[in-house]
N, C-alpha and C positions, 0 to 999 in steps of 0.2 A: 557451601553456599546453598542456602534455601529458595530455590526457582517459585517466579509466580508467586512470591509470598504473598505480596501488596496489594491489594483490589485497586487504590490508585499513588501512580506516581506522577509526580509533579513534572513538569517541563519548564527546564530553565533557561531554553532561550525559544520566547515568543515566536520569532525573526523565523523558524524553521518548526517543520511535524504541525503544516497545516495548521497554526496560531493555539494549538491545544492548549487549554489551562493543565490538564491531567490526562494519563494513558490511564484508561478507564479496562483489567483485567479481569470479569469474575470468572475464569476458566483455570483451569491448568491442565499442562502438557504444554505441548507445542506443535507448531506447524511442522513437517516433515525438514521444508528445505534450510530451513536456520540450523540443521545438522549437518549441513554442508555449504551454506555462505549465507551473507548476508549482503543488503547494502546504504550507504548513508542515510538512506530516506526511513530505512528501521529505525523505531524508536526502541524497542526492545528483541534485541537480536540473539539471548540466551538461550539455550536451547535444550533438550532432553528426546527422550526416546518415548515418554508417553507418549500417550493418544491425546488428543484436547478432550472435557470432560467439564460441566460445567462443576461450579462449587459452592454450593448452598449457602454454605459462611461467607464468601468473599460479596457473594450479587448480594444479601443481606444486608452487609457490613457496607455497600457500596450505596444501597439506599438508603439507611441510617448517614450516612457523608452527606448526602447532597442536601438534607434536612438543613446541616452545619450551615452551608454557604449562604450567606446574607445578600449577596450579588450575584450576578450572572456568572457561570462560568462555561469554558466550553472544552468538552469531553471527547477524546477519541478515544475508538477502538480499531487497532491496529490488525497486521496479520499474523500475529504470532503469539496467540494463536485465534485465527479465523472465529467471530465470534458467532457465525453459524457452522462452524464444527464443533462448538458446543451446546447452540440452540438453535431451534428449529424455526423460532421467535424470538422478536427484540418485542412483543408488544407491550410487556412488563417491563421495560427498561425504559421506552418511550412515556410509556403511561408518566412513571417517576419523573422523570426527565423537564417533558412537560407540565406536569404540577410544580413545581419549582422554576421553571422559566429558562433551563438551561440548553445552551446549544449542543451538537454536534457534531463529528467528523467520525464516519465509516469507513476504514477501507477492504474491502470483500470482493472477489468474484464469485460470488459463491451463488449459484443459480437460486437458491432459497429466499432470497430476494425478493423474487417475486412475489411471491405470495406475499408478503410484508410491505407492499408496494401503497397499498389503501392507506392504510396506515401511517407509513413514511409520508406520505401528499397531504393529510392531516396535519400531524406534526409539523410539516413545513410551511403551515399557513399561521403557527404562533409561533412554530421555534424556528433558531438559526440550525439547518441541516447541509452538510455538506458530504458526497460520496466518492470516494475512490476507486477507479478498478485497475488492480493491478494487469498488465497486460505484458505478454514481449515476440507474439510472432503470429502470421498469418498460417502457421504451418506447424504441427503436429513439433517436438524437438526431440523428441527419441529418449529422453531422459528421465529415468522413474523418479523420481526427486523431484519434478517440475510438475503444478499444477495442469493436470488438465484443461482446467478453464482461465488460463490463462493463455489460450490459442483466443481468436478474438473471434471468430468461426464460432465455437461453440458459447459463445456470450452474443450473438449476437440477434438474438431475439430479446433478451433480457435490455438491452441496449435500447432496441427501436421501443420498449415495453418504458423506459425512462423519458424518452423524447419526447412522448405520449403525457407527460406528468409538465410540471415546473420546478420538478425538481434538481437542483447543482449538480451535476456530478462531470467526474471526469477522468482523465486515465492515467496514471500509471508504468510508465515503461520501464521493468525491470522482473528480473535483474536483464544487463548484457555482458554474456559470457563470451569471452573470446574465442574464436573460431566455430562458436554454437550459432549465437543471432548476432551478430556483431558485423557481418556483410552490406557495405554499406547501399548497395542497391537494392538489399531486401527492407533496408529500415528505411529508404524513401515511398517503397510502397507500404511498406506499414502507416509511417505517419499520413500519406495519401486518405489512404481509409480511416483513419480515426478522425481525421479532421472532416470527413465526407460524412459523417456524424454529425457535427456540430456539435461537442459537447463543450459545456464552460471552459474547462480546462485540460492540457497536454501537460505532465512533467516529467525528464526521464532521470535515470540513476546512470551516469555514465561509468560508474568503478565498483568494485567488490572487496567483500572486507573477509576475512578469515582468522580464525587462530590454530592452532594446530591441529587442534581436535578436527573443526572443519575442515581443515586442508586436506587432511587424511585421508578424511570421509569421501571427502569432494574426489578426488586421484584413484581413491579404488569403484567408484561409480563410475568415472571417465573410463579406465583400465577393463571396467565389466564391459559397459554399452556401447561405448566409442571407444576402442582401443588405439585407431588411429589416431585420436587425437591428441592420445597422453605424451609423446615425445616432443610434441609442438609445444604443448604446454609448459611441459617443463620445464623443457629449456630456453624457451621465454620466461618467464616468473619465478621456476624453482619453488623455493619456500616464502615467498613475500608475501606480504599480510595485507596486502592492497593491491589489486588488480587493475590494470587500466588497458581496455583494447588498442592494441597498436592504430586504429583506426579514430583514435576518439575525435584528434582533430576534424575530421570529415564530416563523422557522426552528428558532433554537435555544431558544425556549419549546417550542415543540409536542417537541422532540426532549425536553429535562427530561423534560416533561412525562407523554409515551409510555412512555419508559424506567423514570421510577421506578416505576413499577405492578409492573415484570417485575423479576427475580430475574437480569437481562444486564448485565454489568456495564458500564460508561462512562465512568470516570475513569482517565486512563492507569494511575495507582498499582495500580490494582485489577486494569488489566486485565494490569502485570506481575506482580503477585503472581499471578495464573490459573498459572504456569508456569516461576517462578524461585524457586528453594528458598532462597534466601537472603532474611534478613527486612530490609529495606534502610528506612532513615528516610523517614519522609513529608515530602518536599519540595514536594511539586505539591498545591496547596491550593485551585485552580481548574479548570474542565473543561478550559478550552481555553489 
């Protein structure tokens, strides 16, 4: 199997992955932790040991695409891999982007942001821009495999630096790992602060996906850095290829719960309509 081949792949069901027309790739490699899980809300959860890296043919061949398209369409780029761990700048992506009239969806913690911020406020005054940050604790997780800035602590200048704009954006909560963040009085004060934001939108990933390769990988990370926690693990899950915190009922009550008070939207439908002008049929009749 040839990783990363495709500069874009299609998305065939609207309904979910933020209303994307295409997962928009000019990088290869991959993010670190898709070497050890993934979760539904990945659209491409394949994985390698490279480094991200951007690739001259692909972002080429990706601006020669959008030439093609006679209609709107709208373009994500995902975290895997991070499309500022390949560049420093989207301004060449946007430039294109907006010559053609086409929307977007970013998902990135990636402090680089910032600087791309002028820019991004532009853009969103002709095009459809929608942001992602992936997020999943108030507190450091001990885990070399886990972004850094995906503590909310260190994103959170980058944060009040969006509030500051009119720009969409919103979070992210994933992954949750069982017996890592999956405590559910530490995810009521998480959701507490993210909503103490005010950002458009909250979505979480309540399960994890694996295959062997990842499970592997996953079990001897646990076994290095957390060694207490590997007997719990396993012998809860074993070898399943789908994870669900024995907590999840609670989890995603207190999450209803929090959200419906606020005016933050949390149904995928709702949270593509924030940013696609098109009025598209209500397919997705459940959160998750």
């Amino acid at each position: 199997m040839i990783l990363n081949a495709a500069s874009l792949i299609p998305n065939r069901n609207k309904t979910k992955f933020f209303g994307i027309d295409y997962y928009a790739n000019i990088c290869r490699g991959s993010n670190q932790i898709f070497n050890y899980l993934s979760t539904p809300q990945d659209f491409y959860p394949l994985a390698n040991k490279d480094s991200p890296v951007c690739s001259k043919d692909k972002e080429q061949n990706f601006y020669k695409q959008l030439e093609a398209f006679k209609e709107q369409k709208y373009f994500g780029f995902f975290q895997n891999p991070d499309i500022y761990s390949c560049k420093t700048s989207i301004k060449d992506i946007l430039t294109h982007l907006k010559e053609f009239n086409h929307g977007l969806y970013i998902e990135t913690n990636s402090l680089n942001l910032t600087e791309d911020l002028p820019l991004l406020e532009t853009f969103n005054e002709t095009n459809s821009l929608l942001i992602g940050l992936p997020v999943i604790s108030l507190e450091d997780l001990n885990l070399s495999f886990i972004n850094e800035n995906s503590n909310v602590k260190i994103l959170d200048s980058l944060i009040r630096l969006l509030n500051k704009t009119k720009i969409k954006y919103g979070f992210l909560i994933k992954p949750i790992i069982p017996y890592i963040n999956d405590d559910v009085a530490k995810f009521k004060k998480l959701l507490k602060k993210l909503i103490a934001y005010n950002p458009s939108f909250i979505y979480p990933s309540f399960s994890l996906n694996f295959d062997s390769k990842k499970l592997n990988n996953f079990y001897d990370a646990v076994d290095k850095e957390k060694p207490q926690l590997k007997p719990l693990l396993y012998d809860q899950y074993g070898y399943k290829r789908i994870w669900h915190s024995k907590n999840i009922d609670d989890l995603k009550k207190e999450f209803i719960f929090a959200l419906r008070k606020t005016k933050i939207k949390y149904r995928m439908r709702d949270i593509i309509n924030l940013y696609k002008n098109e009025n598209e049929p209500d397919k997705q009749l459940t959160l998750f």
